[in-house]
N, C-alpha and C positions, 0 to 999 in steps of 0.2 A: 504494500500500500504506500502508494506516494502522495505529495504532497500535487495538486492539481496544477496546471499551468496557471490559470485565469488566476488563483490565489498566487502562486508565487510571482506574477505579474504585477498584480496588488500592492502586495509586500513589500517591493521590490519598489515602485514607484513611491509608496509614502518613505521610503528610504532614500529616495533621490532629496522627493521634496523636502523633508526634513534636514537634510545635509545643503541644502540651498541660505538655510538661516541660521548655520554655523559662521559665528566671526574669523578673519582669515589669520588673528594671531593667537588662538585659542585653542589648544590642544582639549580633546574631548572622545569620549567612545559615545555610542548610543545602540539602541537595537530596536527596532522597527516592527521586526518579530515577534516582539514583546510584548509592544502594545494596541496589534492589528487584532491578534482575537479579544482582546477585551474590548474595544470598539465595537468587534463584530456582532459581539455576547449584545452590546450595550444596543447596538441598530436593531438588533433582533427583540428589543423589549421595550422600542421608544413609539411613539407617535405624534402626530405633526410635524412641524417645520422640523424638530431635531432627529427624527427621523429619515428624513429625505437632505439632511446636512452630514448624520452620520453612512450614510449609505454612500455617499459621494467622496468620504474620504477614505474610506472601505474599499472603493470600487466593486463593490458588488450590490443587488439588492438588495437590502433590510429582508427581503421574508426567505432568503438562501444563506442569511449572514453567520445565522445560529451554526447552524447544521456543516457549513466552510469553517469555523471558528474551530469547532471540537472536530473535524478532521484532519486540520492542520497541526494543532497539539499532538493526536495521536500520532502521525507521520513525523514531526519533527521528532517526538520523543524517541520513534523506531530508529533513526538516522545513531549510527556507530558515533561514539564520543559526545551525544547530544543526551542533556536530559531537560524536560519542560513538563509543568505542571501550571493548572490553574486551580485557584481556591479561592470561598467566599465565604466570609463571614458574616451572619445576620444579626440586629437585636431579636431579643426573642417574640418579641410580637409585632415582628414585621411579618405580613400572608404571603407567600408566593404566590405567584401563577403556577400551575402545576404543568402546561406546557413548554414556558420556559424555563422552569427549574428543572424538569428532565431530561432539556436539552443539556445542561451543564456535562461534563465528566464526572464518571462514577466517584463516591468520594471527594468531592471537591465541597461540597459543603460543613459551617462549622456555625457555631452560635458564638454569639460574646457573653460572657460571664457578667458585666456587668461591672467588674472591679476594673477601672480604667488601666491599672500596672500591669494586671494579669495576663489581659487583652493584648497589651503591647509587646509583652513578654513574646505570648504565644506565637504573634505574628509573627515577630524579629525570628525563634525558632522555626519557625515553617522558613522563612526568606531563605536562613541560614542553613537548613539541612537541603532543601531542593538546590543550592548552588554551590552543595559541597564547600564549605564556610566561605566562599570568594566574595558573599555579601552578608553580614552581619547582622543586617539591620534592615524591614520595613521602610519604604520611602517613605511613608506616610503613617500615622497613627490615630485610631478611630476617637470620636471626640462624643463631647457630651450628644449632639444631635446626632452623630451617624447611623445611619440605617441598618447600610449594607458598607463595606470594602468588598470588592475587586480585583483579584489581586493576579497577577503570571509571573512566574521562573524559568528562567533558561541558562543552561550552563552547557560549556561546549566546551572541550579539548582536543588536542589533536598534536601529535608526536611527527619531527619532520623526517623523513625519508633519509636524508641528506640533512645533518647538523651542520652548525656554523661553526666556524674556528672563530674564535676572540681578540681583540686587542684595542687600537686607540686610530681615532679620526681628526685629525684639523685641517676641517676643510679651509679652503683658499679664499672664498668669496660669498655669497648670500647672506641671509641672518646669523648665520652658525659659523662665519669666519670670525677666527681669535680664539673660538674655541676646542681644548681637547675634549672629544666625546669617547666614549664607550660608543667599541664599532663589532659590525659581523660581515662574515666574508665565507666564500664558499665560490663552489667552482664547480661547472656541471659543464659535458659536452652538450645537454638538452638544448640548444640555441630557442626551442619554440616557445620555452619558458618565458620568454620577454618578450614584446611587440610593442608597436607604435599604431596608436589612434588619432586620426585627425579629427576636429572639433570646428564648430563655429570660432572659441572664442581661444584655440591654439592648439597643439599636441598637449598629448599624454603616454607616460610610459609606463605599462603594466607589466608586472612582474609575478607570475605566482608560483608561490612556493605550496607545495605539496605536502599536504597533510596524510598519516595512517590512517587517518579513519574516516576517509570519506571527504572530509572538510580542509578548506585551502585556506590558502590569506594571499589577497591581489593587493600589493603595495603598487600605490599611481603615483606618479609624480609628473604634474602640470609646469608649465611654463609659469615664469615667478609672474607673469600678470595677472593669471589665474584664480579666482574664490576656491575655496573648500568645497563651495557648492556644485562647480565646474568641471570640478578631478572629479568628485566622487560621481559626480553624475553621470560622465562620462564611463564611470567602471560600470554603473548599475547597466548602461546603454550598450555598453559591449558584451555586457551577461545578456540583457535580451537579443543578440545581434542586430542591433539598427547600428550600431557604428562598427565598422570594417577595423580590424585591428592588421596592420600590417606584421608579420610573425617575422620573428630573428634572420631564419635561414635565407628570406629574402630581402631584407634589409640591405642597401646599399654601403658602399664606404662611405665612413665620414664621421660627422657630430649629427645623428637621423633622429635623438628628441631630446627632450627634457633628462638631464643626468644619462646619457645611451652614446654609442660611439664604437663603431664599427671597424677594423684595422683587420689589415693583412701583415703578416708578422713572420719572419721568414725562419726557420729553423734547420738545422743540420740533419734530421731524421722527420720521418713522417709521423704526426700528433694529430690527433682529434681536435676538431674546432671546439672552442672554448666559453664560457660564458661567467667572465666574472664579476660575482656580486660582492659590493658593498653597501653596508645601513644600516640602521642603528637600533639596540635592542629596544624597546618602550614599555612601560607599566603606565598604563591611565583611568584614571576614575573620575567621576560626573555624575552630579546628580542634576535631572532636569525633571526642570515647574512646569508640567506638559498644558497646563492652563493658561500660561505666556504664549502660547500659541493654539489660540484656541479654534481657529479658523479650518489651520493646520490639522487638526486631530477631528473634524467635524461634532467642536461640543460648542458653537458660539452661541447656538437656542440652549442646551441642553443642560448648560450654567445657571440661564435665570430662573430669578423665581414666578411661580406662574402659580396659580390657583389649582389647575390641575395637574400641574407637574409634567412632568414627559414621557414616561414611562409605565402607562399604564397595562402595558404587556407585562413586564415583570411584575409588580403589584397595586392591587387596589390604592396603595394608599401614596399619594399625590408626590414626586421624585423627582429631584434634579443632581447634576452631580456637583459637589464644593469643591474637591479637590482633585488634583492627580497628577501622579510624580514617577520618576524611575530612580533608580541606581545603578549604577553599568560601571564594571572594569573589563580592561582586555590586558593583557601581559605578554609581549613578543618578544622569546629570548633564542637563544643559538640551538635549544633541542625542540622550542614546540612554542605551542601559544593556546590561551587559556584564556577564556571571555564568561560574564555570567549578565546576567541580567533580572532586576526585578522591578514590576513595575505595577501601580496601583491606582485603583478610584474609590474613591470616597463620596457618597452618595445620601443626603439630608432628605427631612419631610420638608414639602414648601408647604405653599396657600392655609398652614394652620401654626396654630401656634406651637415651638420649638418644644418649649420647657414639656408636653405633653408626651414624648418619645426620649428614649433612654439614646437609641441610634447608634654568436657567430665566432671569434675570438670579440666578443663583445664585453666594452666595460659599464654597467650598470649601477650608477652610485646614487643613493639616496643621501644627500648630506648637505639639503635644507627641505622646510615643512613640505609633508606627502601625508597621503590619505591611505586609507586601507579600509579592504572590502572582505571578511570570511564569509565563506560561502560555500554551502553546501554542494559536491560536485555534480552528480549528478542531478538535483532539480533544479539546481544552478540560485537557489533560495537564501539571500542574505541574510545570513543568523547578526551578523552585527557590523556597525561599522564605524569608522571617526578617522579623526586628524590629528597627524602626530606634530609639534610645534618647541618643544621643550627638551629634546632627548636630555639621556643619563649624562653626566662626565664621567670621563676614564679616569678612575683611580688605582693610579701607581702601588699606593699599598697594599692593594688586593693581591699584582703580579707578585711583589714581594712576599706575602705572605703563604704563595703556592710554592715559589722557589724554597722557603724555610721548611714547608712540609715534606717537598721531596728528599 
């Protein structure tokens, strides 16, 4: 069982747009993945205008939104290195719809106790065991009016094929000259590995590196005029194929994109063409206020307060939502890379009173800011993505302190 085209088409688009309103000197992860089935859940149980706002950032109907939501869970969970879960918390006299609560995932439902510490306890432990500890902590935590929380997990791994050897970077020129960085390096005869895409708004040069278990990570690197929004959209556009990637082996001589450069190299014996990578390892974390973009995430009806609320599909009693946040780390080091994701909505009574509810020989160098894309290989499904802006520095003491070991 896979995940459907039309959905990982979806996905894959509010991942574009999403990465369109990343600032370009801000280093961030996000995952789009994360928060497309609780959208979905959420289209699936609205009505009026916030209905037909949610279904447009969904890209699917509201009345197939349910039913797309919970078999995308279930496929991305099946995917090797991937785990995903959704779960809801209620107070306890809020009514479900008995239609759309059994569209939810088996087990995904939970009550709150009532003791606001306990509640937030519980949550933080659900966040924390679904992302194997990579997230600690709830974006969000239920308050005196909340209803319901809405909550999705996603955690992904993946071990490289090919590891990277270690050492130190100071580049020559961009944002990151002057600086010594902690670098990675590795060397493949694969030339296909890398390509150049043309763009309205310049090249991009993709790079993917190969993950054991199914899942990859495409590092892009755009021309320095280039937004955050531009590279990554450009990778999500190469994954649909509407943009033509030109591939390694026929890449011309010369300087052919962004950080890429193609050379013939004469040698005394016959060697395999070459394809060496350099760039830099990254650890990043981000938490985002998905209500600062409300438009974005189709909740700009489904915020106000209204008499009868928006959500009369999920329950009788009159709903909008207050809040909603994510937490996202990704980690890219010389053996592998590790991403989790958790993300939440938080959901109040309106129209009544509050208080009443509890609630080629090619050189490849990354070494200034580049974007990155993992992705699942075969559905070709962005599990996560963001901008690298800040890398590590290379500390000297570290190499010192392997030479004392040995």
């Amino acid at each position: 069982m896979g995940t459907s085209a039309v959905t990982v088409r979806a996905v894959n688009g509010l991942t574009a747009r999403w990465a369109s309103t990343v600032p370009p000197h801000s280093g961030t992860v996000f995952s789009a993945a994360g928060v497309w089935p609780l959208l979905a859940f959420l289209a699936a149980g609205a009505h009026g205008k916030a209905r037909s706002e949610l279904a447009e950032a969904i890209g699917l109907p509201a009345d197939h939104a349910g039913g797309a939501a919970r078999h995308m869970l279930e496929s991305v969970d099946a995917m090797r290195g991937v785990d995903a879960a959704i779960g809801m918390w209620t107070n306890r006299t809020l009514e479900l719809r008995e239609q759309w609560r059994t569209g939810l995932p088996p087990g995904a439902l939970g009550v709150f106790t009532g003791d606001p510490a306990a509640d937030a306890a519980a949550l933080d432990a659900w966040a924390s065991k679904r992302t194997g500890g990579q997230i600690g902590r709830m974006p969000l935590h239920p308050g005196k009016d909340t209803e319901f929380v809405l909550a999705s997990a996603l955690a992904l791994r993946t071990e490289w094929f090919q590891p990277f050897a270690e050492g130190a970077l100071s580049p020559e020129s961009g944002p990151w000259a002057g600086r010594t960085l902690a670098a990675l390096y590795r060397t493949t005869s694969l030339l296909d590995r890398v390509g150049v895409a043309e763009t309205p708004a310049g090249s991009v040069t993709e790079l993917k590196v190969i993950g054991d278990t199914g899942v990859d990570v495409h590092l892009l690197l755009g021309e320095a005029s280039m937004s955050p929004g531009q590279v990554l959209g450009a990778g999500v556009d190469i994954l649909a194929r509407t943009r033509a990637v030109v591939p390694g082996p026929r890449l011309p001589y010369g300087d052919v994109g962004p950080g890429l450069s193609v050379r013939k190299v004469r040698r005394t014996h016959p060697v395999p063409p070459a394809l060496d990578v350099t760039t830099v390892p990254f650890t990043l974390s981000a938490r985002h206020d998905l209500l600062a973009h409300r438009t974005l995430f189709g909740l700009a009806t489904a915020t106000t307060d209204r008499a009868d609320g928006h959500f009369s599909g999920i329950s009788p009693l009159p709903l909008a939502v207050k809040k909603g946040a994510q937490a996202a780390t990704a980690t890219f080091g010389p053996l592998g890379f590790r991403a989790a994701a958790v993300t939440a909505f938080d959901a109040c009574a309106v129209g009544i009173p509050h208080e009443r509810y509890l609630t080629t020989e090619i050189d490849a160098v990354f070494d200034r800011p580049f974007g990155f894309l993992a992705v699942h290989r075969t559905s070709r499904l962005v599990l996560a993505a963001g901008w690298v802006s800040d890398p590590e520095p290379y500390r000297e003491d570290e190499e010192d302190d392997e030479d004392e070991e040995r």
